[in-house]
C-alpha positions in Angstrom: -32.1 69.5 -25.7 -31.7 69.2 -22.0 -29.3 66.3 -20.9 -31.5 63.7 -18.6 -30.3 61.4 -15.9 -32.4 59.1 -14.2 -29.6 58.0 -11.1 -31.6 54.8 -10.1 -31.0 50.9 -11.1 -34.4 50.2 -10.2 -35.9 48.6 -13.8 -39.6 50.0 -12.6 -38.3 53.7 -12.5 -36.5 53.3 -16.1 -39.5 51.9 -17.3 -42.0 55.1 -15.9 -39.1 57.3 -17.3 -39.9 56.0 -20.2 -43.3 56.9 -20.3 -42.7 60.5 -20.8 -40.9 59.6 -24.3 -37.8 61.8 -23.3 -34.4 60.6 -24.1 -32.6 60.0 -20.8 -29.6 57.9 -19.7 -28.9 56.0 -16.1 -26.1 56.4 -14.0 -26.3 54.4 -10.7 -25.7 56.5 -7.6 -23.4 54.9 -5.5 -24.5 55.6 -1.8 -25.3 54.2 1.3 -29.1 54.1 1.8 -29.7 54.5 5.2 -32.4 56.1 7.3 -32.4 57.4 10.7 -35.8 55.9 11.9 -35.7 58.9 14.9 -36.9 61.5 12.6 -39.6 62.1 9.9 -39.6 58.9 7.4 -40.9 61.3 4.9 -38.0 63.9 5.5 -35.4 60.9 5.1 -36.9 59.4 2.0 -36.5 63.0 0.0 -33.0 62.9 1.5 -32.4 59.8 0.1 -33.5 61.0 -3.3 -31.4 63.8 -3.1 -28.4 62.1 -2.0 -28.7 60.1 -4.7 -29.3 63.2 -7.5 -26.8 64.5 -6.1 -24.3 61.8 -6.1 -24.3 62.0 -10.0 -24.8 65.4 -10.3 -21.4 66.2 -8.8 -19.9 64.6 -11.6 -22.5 65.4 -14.9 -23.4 69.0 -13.8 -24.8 69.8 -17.7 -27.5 67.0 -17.2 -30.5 67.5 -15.3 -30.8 64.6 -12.8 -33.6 63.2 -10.8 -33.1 60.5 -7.9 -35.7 59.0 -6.3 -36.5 56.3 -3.6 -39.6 54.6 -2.0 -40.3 53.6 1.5 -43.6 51.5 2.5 -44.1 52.6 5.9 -46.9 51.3 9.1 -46.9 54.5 11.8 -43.4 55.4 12.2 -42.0 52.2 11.2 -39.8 52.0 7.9 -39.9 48.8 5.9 -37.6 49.2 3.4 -36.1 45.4 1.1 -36.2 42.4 3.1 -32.1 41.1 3.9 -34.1 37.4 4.4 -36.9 34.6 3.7 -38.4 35.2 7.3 -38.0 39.0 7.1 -40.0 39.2 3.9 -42.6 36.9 5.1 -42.8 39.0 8.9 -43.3 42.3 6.7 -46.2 40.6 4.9 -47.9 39.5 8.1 -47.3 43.1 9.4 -49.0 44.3 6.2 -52.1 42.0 6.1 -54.8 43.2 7.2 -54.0 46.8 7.1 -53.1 50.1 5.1 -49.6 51.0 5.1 -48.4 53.9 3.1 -45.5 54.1 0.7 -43.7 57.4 -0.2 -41.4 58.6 -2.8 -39.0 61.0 -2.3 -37.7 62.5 -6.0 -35.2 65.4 -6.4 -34.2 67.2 -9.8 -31.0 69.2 -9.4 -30.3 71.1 -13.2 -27.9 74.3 -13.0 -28.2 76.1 -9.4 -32.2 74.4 -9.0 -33.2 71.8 -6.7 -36.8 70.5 -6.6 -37.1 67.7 -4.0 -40.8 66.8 -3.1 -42.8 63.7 -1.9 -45.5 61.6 -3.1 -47.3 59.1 -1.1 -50.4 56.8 -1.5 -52.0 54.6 0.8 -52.5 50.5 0.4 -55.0 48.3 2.2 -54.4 44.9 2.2 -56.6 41.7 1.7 -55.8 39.4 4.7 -53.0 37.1 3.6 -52.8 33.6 5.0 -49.6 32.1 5.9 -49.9 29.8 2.4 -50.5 32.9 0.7 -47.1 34.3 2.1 -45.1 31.7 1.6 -46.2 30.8 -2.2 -45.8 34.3 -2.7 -42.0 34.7 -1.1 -41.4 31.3 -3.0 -41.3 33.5 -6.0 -38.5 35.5 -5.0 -40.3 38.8 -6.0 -40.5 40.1 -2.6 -36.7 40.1 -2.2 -35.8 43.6 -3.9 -39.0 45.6 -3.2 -39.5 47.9 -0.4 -42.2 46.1 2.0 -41.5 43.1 0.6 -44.0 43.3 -2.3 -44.8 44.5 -6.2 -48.1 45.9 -6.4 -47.8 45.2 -10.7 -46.7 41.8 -10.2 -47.9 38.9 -8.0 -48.7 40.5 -4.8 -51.5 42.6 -7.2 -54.3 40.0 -6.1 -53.3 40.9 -2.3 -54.5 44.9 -2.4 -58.2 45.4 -1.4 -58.1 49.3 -2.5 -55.4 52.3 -2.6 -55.8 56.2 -2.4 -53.2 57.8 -4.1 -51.4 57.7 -7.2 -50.5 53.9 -8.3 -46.9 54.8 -9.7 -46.0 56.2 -6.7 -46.5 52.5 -5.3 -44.4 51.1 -8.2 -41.4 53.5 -7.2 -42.1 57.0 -9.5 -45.2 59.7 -9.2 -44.9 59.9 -13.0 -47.6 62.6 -13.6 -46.2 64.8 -11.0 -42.9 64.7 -12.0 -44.1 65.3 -16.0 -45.8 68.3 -14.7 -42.8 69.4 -12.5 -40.2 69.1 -15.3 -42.1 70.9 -18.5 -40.4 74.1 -17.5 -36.9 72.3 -17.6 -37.5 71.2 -21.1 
């Protein structure tokens, strides 16, 4: 039996891992997750995913390991977790009203293989009033999500449609990385 590593803290991604009812362990990459907002957001979020992979790889090089990461983006502009109250509350204005998307970047390194790809779906949001926003920051949920918001928690009653798959929203394509890691297993 292969040796799985899901190198992510995120509680979301253990909990889609666990959808595919395959024993796996977490080991928390420990890197700096930084993006260079010159170049492609889509590039630097599969960077992302590898550097974090890879980051445990190094060290359990029998496992196979997947690392992943999500961006919500508008354009060219990154929002990743707010660092405040008024930031979390700016990036919810700058998402009413509009369809952002949010990508995934996942790698699996096993042996000498890497496999990095993307997924990305697209969210259109209700308008949100400023009561809406600040009830909803009150909560604290916006604080560690990337665009300040959970699609499967409170800020579900905010989305007016999106095109895509959902669990890439949440922080995991789940079906596409099944399908992608049957011929590891």
């Amino acid at each position: 039996m292969t040796r799985i590593i899901l190198a992510s803290k995120s509680p979301r991604r253990r909990e889609l891992l666990e959808l595919l009812k395959v024993p796996f362990e977490i080991i928390v990459s420990d890197i700096d997750e930084q993006i260079d907002h010159n170049n492609d957001l889509v590039k630097e979020i599969e960077k992302l995913s590898f550097q974090k992979a890879n980051a445990v790889f190094k060290d359990h090089q029998d496992a196979l390991v997947i690392g992943s990461d999500t961006i919500v983006k508008i354009g060219n502009t990154a929002l990743g977790k707010p660092h405040s109250i008024e930031e979390a509350k700016k990036m919810l204005r700058d998402l009413s009203d509009k369809t952002h998307e949010v990508v995934t970047g996942v790698t699996i390194l096993y042996k000498d293989q890497v496999e990095t790809f993307s997924s990305i779906a697209k969210v259109n949001f209700y308008p949100l009033s400023e009561e809406e926003i600040d009830e909803y920051v009150s909560t604290n949920e916006p604080m560690d999500k990337a665009g300040a918001y959970a699609i499967q928690g409170d800020a579900a009653k905010f989305i007016r449609s999106i095109e895509g798959d959902y669990y890439t929203i949440v922080g995991l394509p789940i079906a596409e990385l099944y399908h992608r890691l049957k011929h590891y297993l």
